[in-house]
CHARMM internal coordinates of N, CA and C (Angstrom, degrees):
IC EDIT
DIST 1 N 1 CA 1.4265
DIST 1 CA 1 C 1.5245
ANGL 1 N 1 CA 1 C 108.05
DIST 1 C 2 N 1.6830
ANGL 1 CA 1 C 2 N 121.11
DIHE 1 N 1 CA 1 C 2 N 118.41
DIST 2 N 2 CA 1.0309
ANGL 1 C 2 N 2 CA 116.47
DIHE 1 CA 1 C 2 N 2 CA 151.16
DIST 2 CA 2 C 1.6069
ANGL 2 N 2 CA 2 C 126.89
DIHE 1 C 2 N 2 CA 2 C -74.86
DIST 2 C 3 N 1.4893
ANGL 2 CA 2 C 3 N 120.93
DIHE 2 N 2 CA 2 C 3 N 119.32
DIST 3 N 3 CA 1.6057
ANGL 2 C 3 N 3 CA 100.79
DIHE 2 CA 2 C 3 N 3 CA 170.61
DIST 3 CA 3 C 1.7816
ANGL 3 N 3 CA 3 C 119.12
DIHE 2 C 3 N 3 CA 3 C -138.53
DIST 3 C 4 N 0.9159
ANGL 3 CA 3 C 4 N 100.91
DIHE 3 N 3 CA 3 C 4 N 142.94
DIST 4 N 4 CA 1.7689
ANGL 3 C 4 N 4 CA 103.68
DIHE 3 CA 3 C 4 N 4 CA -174.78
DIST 4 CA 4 C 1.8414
ANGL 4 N 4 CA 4 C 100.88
DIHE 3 C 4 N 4 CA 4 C -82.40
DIST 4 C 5 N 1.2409
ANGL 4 CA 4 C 5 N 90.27
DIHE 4 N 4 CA 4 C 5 N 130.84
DIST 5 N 5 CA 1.6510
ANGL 4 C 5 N 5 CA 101.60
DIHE 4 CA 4 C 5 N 5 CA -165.26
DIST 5 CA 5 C 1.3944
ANGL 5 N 5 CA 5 C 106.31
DIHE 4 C 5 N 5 CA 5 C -80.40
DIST 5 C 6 N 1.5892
ANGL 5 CA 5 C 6 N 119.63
DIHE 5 N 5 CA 5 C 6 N 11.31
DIST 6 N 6 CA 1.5346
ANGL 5 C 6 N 6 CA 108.24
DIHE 5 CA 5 C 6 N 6 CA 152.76
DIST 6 CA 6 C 1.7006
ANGL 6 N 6 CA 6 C 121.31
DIHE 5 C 6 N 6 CA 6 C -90.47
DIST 6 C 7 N 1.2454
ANGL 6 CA 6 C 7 N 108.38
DIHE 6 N 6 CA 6 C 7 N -36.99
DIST 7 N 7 CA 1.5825
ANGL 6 C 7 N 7 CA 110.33
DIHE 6 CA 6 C 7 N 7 CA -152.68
DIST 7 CA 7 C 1.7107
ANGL 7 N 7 CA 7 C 102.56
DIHE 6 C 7 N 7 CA 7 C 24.24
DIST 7 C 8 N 1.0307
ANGL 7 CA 7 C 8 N 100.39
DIHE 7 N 7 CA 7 C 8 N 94.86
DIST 8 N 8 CA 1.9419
ANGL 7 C 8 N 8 CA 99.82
DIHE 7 CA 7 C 8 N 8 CA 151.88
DIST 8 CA 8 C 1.0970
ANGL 8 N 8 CA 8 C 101.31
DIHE 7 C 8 N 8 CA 8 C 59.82
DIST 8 C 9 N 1.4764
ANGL 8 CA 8 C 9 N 100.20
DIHE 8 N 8 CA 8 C 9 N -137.71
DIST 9 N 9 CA 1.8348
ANGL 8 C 9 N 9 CA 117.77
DIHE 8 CA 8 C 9 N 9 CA 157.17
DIST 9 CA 9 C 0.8590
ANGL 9 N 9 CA 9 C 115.51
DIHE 8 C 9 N 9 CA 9 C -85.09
DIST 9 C 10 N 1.2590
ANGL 9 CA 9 C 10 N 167.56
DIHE 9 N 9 CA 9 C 10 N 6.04
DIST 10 N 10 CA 1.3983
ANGL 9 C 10 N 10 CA 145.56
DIHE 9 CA 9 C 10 N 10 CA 127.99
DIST 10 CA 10 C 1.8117
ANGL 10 N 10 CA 10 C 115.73
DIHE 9 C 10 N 10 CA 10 C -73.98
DIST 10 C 11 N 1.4325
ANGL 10 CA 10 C 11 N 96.11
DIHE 10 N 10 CA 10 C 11 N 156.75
DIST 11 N 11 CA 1.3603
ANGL 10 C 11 N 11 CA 100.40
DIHE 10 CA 10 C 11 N 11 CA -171.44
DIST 11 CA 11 C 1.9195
ANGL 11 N 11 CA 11 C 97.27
DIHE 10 C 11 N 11 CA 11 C -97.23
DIST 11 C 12 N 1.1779
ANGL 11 CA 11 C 12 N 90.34
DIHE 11 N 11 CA 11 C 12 N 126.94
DIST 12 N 12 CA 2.0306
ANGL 11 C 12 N 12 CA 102.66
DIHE 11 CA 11 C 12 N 12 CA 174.48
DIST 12 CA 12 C 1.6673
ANGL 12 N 12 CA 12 C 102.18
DIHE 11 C 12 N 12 CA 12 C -49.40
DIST 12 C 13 N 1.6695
ANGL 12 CA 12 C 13 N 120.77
DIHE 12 N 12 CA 12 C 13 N -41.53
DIST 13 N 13 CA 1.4196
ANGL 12 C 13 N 13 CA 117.69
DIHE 12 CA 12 C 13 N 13 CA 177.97
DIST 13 CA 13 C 1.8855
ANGL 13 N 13 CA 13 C 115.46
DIHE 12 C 13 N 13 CA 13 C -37.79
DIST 13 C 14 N 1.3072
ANGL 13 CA 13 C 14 N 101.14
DIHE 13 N 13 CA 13 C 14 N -51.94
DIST 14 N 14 CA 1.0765
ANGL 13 C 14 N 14 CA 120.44
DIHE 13 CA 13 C 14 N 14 CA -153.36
DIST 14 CA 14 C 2.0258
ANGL 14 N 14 CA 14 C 108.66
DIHE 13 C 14 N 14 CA 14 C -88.45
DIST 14 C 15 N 1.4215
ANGL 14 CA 14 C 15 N 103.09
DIHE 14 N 14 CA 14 C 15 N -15.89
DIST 15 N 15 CA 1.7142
ANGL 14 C 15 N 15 CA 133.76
DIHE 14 CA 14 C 15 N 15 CA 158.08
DIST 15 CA 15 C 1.6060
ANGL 15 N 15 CA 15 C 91.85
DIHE 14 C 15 N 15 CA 15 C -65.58
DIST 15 C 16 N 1.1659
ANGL 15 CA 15 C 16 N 132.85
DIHE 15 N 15 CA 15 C 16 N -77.66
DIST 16 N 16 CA 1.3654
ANGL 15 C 16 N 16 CA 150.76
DIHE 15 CA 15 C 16 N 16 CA -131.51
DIST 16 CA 16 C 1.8620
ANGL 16 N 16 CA 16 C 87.51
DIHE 15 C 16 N 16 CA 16 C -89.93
DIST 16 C 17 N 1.0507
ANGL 16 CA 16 C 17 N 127.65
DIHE 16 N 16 CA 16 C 17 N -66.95
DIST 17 N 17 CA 1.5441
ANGL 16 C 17 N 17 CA 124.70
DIHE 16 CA 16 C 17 N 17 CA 169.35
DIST 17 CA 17 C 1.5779
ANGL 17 N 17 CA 17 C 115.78
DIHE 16 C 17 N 17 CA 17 C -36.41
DIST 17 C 18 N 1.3188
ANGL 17 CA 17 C 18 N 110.77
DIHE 17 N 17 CA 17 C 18 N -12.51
DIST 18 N 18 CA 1.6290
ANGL 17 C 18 N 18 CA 110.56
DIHE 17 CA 17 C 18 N 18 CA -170.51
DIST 18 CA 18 C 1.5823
ANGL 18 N 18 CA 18 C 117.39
DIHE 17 C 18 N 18 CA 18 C -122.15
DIST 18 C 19 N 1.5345
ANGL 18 CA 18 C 19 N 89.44
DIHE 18 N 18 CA 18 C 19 N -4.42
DIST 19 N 19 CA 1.3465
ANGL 18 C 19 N 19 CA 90.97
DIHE 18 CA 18 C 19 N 19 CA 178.98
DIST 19 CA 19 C 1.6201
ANGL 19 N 19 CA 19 C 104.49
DIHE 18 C 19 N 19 CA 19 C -101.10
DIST 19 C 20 N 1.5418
ANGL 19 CA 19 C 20 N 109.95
DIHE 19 N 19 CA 19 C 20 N -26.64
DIST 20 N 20 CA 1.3375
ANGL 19 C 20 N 20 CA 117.55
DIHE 19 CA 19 C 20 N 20 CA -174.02
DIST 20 CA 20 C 1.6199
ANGL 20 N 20 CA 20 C 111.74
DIHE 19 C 20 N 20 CA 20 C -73.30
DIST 20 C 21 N 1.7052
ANGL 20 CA 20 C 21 N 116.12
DIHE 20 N 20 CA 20 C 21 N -0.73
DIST 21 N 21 CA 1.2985
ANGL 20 C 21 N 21 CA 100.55
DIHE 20 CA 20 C 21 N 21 CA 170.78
DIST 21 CA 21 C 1.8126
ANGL 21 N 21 CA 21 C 124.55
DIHE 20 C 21 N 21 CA 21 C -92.79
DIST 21 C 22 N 0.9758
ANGL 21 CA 21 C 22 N 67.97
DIHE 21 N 21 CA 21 C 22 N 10.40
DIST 22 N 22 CA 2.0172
ANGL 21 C 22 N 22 CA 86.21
DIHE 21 CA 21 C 22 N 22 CA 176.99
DIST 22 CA 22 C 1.6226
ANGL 22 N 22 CA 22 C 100.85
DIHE 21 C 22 N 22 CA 22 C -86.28
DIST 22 C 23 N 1.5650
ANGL 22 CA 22 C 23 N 123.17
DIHE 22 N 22 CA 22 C 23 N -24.29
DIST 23 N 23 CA 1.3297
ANGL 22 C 23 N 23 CA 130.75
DIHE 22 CA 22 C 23 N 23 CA -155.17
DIST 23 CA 23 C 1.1661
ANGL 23 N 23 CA 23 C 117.68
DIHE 22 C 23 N 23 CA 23 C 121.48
DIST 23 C 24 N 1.3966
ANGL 23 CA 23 C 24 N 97.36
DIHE 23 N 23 CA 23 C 24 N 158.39
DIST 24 N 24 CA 1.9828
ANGL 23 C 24 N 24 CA 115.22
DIHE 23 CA 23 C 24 N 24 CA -171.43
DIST 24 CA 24 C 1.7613
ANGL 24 N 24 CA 24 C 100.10
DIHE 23 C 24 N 24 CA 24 C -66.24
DIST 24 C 25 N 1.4593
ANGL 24 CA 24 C 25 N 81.39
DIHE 24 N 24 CA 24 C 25 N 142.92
DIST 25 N 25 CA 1.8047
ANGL 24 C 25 N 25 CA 95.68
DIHE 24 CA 24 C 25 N 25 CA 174.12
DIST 25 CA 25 C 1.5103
ANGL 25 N 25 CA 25 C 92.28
DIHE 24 C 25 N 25 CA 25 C -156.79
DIST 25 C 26 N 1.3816
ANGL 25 CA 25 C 26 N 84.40
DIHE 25 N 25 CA 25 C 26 N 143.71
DIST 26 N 26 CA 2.0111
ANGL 25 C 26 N 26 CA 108.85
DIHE 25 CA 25 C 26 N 26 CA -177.11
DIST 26 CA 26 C 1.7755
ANGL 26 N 26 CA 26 C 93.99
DIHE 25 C 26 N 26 CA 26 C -60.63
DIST 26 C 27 N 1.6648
ANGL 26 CA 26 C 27 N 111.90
DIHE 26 N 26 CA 26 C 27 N 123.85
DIST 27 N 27 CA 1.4803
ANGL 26 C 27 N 27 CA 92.50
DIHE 26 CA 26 C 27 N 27 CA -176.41
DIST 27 CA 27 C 2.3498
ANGL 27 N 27 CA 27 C 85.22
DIHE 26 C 27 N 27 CA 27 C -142.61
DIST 27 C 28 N 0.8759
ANGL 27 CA 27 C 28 N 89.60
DIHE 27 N 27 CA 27 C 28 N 159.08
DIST 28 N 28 CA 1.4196
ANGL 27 C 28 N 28 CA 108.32
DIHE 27 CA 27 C 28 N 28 CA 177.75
DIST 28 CA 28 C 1.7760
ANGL 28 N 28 CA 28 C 129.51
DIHE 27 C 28 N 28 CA 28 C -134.76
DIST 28 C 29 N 1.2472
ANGL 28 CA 28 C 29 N 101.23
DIHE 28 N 28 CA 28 C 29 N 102.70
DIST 29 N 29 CA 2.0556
ANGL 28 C 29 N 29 CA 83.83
DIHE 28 CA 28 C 29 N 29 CA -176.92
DIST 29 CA 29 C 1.1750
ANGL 29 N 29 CA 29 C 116.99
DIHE 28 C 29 N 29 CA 29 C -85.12
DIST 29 C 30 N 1.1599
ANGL 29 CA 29 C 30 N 117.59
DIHE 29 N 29 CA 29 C 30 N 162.54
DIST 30 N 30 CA 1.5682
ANGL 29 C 30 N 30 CA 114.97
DIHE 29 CA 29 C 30 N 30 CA -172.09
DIST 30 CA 30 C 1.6520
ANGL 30 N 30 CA 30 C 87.74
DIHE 29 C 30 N 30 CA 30 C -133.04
DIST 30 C 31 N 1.3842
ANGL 30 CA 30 C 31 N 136.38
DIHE 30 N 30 CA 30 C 31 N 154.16
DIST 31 N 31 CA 1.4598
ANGL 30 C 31 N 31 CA 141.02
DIHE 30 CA 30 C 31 N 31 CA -159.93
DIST 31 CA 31 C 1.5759
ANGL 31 N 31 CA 31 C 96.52
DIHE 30 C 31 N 31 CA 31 C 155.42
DIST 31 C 32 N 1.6831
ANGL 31 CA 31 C 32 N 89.78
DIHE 31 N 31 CA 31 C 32 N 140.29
DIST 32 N 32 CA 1.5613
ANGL 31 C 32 N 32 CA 112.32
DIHE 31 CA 31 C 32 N 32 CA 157.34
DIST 32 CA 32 C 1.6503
ANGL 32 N 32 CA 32 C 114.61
DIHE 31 C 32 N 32 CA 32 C -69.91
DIST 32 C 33 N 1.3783
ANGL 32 CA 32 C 33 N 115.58
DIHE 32 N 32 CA 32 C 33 N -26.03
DIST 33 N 33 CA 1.0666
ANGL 32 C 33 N 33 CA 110.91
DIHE 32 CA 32 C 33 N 33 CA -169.59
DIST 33 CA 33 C 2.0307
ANGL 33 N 33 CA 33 C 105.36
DIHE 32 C 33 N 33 CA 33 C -123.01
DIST 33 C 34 N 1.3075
ANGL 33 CA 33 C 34 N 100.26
DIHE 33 N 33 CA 33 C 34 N 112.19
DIST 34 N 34 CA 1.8414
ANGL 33 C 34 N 34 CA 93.80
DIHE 33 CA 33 C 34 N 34 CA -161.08
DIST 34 CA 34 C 1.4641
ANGL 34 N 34 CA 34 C 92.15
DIHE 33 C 34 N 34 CA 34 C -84.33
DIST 34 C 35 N 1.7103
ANGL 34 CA 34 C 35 N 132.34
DIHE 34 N 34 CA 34 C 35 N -23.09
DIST 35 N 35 CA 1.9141
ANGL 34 C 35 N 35 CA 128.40
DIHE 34 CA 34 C 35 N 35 CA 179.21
DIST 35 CA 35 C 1.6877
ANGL 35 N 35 CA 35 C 98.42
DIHE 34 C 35 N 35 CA 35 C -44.42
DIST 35 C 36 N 1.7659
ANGL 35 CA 35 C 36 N 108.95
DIHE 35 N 35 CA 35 C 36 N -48.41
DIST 36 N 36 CA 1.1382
ANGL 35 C 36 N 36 CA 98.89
DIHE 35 CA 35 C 36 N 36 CA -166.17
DIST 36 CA 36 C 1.2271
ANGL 36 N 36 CA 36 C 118.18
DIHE 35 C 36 N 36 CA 36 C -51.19
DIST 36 C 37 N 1.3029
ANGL 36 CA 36 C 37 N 127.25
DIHE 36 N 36 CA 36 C 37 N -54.55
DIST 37 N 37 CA 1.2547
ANGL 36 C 37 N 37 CA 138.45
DIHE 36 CA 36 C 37 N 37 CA -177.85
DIST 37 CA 37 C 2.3150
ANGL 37 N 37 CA 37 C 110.52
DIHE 36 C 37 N 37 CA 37 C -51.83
DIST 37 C 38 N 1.1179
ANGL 37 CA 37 C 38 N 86.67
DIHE 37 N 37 CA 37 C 38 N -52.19
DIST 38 N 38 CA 1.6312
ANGL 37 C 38 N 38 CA 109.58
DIHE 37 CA 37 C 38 N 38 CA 171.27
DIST 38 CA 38 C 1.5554
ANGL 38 N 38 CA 38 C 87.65
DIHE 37 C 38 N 38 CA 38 C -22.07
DIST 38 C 39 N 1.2793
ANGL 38 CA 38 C 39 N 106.03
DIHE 38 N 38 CA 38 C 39 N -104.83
DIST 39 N 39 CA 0.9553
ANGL 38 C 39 N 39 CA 141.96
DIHE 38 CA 38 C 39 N 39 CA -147.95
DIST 39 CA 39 C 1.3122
ANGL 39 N 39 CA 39 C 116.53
DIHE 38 C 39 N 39 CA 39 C -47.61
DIST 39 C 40 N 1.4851
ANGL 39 CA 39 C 40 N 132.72
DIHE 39 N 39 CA 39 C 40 N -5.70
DIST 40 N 40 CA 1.1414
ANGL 39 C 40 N 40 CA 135.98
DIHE 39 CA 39 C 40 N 40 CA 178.65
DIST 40 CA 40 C 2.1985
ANGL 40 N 40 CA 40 C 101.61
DIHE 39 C 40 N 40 CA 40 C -125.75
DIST 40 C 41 N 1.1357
ANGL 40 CA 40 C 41 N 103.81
DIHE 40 N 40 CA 40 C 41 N -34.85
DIST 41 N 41 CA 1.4267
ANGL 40 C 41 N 41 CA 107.64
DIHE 40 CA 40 C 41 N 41 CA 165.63
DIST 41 CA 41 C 1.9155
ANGL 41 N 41 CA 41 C 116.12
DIHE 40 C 41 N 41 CA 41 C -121.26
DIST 41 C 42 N 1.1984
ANGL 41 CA 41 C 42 N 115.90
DIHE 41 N 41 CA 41 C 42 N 90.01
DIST 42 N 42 CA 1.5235
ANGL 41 C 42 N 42 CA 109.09
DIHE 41 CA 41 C 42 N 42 CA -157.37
DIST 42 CA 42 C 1.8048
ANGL 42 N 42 CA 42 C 97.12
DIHE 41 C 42 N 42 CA 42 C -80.07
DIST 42 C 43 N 1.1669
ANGL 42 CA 42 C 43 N 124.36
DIHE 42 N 42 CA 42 C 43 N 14.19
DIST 43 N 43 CA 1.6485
ANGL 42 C 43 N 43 CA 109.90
DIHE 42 CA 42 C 43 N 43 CA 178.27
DIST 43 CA 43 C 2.0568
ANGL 43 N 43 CA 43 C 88.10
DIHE 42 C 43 N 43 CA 43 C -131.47
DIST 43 C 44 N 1.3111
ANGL 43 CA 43 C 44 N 117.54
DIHE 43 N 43 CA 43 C 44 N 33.39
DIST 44 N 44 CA 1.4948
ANGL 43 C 44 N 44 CA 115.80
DIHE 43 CA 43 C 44 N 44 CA 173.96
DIST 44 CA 44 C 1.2632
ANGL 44 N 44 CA 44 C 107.14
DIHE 43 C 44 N 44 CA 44 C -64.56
DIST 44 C 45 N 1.7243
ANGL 44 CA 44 C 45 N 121.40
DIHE 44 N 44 CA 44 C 45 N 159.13
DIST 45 N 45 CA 1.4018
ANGL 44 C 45 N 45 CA 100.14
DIHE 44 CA 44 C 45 N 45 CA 168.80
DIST 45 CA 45 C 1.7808
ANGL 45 N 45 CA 45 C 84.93
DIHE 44 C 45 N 45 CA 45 C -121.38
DIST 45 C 46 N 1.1447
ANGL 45 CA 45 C 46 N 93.88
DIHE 45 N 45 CA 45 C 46 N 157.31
DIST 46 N 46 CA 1.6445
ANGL 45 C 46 N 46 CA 107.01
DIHE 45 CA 45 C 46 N 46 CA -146.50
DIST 46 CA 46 C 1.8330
ANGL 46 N 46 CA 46 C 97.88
DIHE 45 C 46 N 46 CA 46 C -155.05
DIST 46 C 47 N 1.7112
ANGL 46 CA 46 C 47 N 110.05
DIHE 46 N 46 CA 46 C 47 N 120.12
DIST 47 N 47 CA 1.0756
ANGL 46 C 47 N 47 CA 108.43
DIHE 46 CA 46 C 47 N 47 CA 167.19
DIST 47 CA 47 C 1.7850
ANGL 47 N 47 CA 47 C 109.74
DIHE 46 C 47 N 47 CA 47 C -116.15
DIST 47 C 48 N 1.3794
ANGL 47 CA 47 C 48 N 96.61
DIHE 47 N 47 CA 47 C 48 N 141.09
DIST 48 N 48 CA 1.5698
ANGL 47 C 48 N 48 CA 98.23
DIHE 47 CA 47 C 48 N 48 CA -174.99
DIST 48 CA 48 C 1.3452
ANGL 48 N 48 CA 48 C 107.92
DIHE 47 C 48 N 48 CA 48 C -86.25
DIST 48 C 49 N 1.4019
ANGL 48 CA 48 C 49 N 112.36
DIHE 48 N 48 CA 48 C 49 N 152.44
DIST 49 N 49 CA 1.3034
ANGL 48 C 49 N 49 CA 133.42
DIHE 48 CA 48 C 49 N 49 CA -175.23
DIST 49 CA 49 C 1.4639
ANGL 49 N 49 CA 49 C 106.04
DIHE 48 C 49 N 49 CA 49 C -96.66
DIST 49 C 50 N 1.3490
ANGL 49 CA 49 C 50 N 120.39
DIHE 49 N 49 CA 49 C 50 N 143.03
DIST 50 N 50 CA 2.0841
ANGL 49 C 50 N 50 CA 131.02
DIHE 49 CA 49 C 50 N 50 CA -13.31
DIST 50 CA 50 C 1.6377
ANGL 50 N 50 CA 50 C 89.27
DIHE 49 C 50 N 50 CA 50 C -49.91
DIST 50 C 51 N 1.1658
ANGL 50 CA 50 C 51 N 105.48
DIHE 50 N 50 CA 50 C 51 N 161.99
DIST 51 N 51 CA 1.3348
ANGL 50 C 51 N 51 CA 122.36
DIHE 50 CA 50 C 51 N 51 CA 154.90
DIST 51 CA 51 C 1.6911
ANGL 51 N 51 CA 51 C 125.07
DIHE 50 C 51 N 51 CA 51 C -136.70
DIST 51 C 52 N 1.1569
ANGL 51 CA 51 C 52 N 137.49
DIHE 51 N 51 CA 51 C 52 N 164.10
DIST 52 N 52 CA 1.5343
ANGL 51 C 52 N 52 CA 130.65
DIHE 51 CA 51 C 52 N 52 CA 157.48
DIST 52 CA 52 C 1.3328
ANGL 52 N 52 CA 52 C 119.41
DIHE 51 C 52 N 52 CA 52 C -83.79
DIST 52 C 53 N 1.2713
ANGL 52 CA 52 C 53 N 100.33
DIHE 52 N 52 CA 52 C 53 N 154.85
DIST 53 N 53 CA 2.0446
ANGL 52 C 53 N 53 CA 101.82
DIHE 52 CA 52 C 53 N 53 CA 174.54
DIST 53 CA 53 C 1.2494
ANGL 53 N 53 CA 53 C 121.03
DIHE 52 C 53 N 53 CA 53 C -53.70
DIST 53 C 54 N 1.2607
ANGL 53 CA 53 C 54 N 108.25
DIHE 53 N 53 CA 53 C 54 N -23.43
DIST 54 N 54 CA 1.8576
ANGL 53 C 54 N 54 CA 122.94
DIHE 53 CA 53 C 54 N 54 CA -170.16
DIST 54 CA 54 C 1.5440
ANGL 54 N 54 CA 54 C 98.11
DIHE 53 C 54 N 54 CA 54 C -71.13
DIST 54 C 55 N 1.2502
ANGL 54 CA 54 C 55 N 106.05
DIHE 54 N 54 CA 54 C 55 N -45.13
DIST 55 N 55 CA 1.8551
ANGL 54 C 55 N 55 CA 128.85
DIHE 54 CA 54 C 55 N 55 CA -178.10
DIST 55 CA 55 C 1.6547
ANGL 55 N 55 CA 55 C 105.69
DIHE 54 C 55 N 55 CA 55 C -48.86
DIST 55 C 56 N 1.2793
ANGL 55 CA 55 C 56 N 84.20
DIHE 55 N 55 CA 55 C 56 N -65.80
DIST 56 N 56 CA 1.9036
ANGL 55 C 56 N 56 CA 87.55
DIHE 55 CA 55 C 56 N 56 CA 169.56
DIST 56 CA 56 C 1.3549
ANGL 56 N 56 CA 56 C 137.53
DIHE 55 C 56 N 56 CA 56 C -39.28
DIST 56 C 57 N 1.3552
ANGL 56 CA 56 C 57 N 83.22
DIHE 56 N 56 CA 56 C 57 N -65.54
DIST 57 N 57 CA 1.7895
ANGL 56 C 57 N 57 CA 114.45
DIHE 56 CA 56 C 57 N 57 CA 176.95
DIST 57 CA 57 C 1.6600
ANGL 57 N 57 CA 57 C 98.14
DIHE 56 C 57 N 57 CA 57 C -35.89
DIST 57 C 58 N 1.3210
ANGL 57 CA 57 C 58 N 93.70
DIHE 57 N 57 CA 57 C 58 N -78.86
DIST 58 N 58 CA 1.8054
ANGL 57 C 58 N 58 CA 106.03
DIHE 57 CA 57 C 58 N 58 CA 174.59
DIST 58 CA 58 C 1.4003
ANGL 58 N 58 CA 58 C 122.29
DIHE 57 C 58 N 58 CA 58 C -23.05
DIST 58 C 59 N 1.3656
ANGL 58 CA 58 C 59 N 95.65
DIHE 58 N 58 CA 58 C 59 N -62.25
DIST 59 N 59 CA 1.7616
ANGL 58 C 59 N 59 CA 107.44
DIHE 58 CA 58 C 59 N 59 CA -164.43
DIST 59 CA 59 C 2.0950
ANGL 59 N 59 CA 59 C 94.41
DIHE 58 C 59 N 59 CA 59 C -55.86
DIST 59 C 60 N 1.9083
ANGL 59 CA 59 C 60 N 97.91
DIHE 59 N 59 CA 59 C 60 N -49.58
DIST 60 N 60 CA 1.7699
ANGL 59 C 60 N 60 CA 94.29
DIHE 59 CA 59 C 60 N 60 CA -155.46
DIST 60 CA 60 C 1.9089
ANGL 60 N 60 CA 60 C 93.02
DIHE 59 C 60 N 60 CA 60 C -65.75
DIST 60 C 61 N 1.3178
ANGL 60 CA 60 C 61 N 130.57
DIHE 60 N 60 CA 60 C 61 N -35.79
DIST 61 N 61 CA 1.0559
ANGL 60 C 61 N 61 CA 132.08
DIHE 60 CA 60 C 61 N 61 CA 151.88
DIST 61 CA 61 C 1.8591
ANGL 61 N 61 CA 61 C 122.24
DIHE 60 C 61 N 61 CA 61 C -8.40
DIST 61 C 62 N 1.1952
ANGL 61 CA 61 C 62 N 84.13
DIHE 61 N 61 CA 61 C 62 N -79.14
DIST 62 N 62 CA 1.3839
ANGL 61 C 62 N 62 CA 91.50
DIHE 61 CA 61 C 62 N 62 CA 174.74
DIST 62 CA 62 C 1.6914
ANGL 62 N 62 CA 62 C 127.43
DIHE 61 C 62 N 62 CA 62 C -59.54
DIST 62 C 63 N 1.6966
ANGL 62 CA 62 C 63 N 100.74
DIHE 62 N 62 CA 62 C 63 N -43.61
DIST 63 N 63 CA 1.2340
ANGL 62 C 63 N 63 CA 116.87
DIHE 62 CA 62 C 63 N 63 CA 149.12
DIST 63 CA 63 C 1.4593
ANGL 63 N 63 CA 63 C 132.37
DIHE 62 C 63 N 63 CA 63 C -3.98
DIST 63 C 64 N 1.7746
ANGL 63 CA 63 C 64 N 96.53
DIHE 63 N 63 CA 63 C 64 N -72.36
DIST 64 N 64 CA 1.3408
ANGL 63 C 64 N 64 CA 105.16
DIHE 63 CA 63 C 64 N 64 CA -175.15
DIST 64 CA 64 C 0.9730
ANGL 64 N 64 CA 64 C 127.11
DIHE 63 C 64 N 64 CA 64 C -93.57
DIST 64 C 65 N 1.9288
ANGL 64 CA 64 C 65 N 117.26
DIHE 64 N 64 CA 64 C 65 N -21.51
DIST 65 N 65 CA 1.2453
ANGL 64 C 65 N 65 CA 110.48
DIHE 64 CA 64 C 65 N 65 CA 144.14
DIST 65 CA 65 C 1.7474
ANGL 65 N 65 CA 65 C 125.83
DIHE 64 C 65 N 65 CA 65 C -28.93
DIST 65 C 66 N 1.1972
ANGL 65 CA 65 C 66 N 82.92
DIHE 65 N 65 CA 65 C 66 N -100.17
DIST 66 N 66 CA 1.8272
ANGL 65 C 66 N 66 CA 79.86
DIHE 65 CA 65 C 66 N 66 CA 178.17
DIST 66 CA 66 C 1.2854
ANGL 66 N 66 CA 66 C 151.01
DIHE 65 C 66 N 66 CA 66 C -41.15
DIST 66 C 67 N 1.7667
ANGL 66 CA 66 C 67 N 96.67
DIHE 66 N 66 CA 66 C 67 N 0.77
DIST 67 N 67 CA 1.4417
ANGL 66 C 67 N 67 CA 115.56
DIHE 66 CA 66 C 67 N 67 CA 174.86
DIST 67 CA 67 C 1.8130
ANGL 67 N 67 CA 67 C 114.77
DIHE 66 C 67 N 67 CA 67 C -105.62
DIST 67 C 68 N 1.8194
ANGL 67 CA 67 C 68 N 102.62
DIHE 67 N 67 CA 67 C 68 N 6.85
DIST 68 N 68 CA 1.2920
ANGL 67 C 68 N 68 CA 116.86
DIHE 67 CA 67 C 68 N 68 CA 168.31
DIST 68 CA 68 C 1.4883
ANGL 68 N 68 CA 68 C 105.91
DIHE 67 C 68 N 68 CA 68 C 90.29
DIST 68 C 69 N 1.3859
ANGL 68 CA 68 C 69 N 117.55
DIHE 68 N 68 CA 68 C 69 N -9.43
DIST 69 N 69 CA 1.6571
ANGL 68 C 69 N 69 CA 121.29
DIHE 68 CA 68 C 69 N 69 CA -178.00
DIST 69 CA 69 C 0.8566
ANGL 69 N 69 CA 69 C 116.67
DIHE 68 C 69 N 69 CA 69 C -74.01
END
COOR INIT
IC SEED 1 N 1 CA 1 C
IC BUILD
């Protein structure tokens, strides 16, 4: 899952906390601001905005490593 840790008014953290109680899923935030994300998941993997494709690649990379995929 790519998700931007604003959605709107709701915070994507708090999307991503609710989906993960069903079970682990490869997830990635994307945000201008990575504290936000910090601060409610401190081991998130989180790419800051702007970013490059290479940036991405990496992060969902890593992603799925560690999510066993």
């Amino acid at each position: 899952m790519i998700v931007d840790a604003g959605l709107g008014r709701e915070s994507g953290v708090s999307v991503v906390e609710e989906i993960l109680r069903a079970g682990p899923l490869a997830h990635v935030f994307v945000t201008g601001d990575p504290n936000r994300v910090y601060a409610r998941m401190p081991s998130a993997l989180v790419v800051r905005k702007p970013f490059r494709e290479a940036e991405l690649a990496r992060a969902i990379d890593m992603a799925l490593s560690a999510a066993g995929s």
